[in-house]
C-alpha positions as CSV (number, residue, x, y, z in Angstrom):
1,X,-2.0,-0.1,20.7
2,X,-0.6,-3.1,22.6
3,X,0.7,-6.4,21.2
4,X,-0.5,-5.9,17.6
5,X,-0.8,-9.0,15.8
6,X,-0.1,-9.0,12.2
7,X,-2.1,-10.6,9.4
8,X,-1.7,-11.4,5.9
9,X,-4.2,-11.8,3.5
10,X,-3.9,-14.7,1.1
11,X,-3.0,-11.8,-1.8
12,X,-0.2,-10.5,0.2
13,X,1.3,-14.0,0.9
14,X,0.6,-14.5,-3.0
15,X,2.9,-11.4,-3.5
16,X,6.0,-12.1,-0.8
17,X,5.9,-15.6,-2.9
18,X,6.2,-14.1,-6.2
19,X,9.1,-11.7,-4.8
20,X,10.6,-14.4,-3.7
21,X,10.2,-16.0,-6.9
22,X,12.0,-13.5,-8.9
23,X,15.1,-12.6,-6.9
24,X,15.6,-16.1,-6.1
25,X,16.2,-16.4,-10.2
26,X,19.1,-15.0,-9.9
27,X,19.8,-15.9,-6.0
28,X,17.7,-17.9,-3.2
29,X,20.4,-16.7,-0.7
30,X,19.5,-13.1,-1.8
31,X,16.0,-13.9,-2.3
32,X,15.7,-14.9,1.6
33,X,17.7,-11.9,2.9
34,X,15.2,-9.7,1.1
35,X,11.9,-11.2,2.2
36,X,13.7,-11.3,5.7
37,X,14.4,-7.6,5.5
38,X,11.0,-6.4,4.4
39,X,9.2,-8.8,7.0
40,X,11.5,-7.1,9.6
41,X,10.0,-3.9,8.2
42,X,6.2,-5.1,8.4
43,X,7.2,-6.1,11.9
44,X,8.4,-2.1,12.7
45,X,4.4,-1.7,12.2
46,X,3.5,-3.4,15.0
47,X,5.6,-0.4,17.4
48,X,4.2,2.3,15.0
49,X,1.1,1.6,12.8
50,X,1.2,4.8,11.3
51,X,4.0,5.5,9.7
52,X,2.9,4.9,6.2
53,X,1.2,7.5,4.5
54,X,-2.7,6.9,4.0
55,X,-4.2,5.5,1.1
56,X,-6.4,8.3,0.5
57,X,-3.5,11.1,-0.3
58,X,-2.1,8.8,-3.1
59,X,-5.3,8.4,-4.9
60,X,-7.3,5.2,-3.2
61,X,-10.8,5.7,-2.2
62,X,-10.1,2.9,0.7
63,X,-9.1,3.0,4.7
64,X,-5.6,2.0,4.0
65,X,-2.0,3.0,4.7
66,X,1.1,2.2,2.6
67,X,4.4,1.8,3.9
68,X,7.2,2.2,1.0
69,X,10.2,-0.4,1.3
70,X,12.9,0.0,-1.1
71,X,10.8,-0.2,-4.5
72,X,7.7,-2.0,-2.8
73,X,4.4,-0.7,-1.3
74,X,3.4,-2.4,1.4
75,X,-0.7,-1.8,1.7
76,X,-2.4,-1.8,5.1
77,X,-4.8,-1.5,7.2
78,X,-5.0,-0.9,11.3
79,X,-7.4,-2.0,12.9
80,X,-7.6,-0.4,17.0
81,X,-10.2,-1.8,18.4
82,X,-8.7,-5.7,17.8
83,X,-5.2,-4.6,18.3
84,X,-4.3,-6.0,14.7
85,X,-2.6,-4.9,11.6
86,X,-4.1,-7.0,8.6
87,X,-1.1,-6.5,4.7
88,X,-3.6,-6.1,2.3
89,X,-1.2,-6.4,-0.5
90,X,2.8,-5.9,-1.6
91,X,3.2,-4.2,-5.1
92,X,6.5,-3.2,-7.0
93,X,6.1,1.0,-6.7
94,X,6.2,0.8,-10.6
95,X,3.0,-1.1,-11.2
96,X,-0.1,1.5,-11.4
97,X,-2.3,0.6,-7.8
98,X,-5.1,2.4,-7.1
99,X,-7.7,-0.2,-8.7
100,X,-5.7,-3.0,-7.3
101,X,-7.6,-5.8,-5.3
102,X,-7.0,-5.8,-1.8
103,X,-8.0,-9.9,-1.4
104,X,-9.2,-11.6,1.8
105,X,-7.6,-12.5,4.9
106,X,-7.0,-16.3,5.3
């Protein structure tokens, strides 16, 4: 794949907010370092878009991947033939997933 764009849906923006929401609590400067670090991680997808493990082998009947940062899953999908990347959703690894909405892209 060449110059992969990447695209949030509106649920995954939804879910970077509410991280940032809860770390900033306790720290906004924290709270910015993290979203930074895990955007630089979505970014990595972009080089290899298959890293994450697919969907299917943890239980989701959907053509997703999941890319584990820190304590987050970061859901998915790659799409070849328009060179794009589309993050379904961002979940705490502790919350139970596999009926979870995906959403829309924006």
């Amino acid at each position: 794949m060449q110059s992969v764009e990447l695209v949030y849906t509106c649920k995954a923006e939804d879910d970077l907010d509410s991280i940032f929401s809860h770390i900033a609590e306790n720290s906004v400067v924290n709270a910015f370092n993290y979203i930074a670090r895990m955007r630089s991680a979505i970014e990595n997808l972009s080089i290899s878009p298959y890293m994450g493990v697919s969907c299917r082998t943890k239980g989701i009947d959907r053509d997703c991947r999941i890319l584990i940062f820190e304590k987050y899953l970061i859901f998915y999908q790659v799409d070849e033939s328009e060179n794009e990347i589309t993050i379904l959703r961002i979940v705490h690894g502790s919350r139970k997933y596999q009926n979870l909405s995906m959403g829309s892209i924006h």
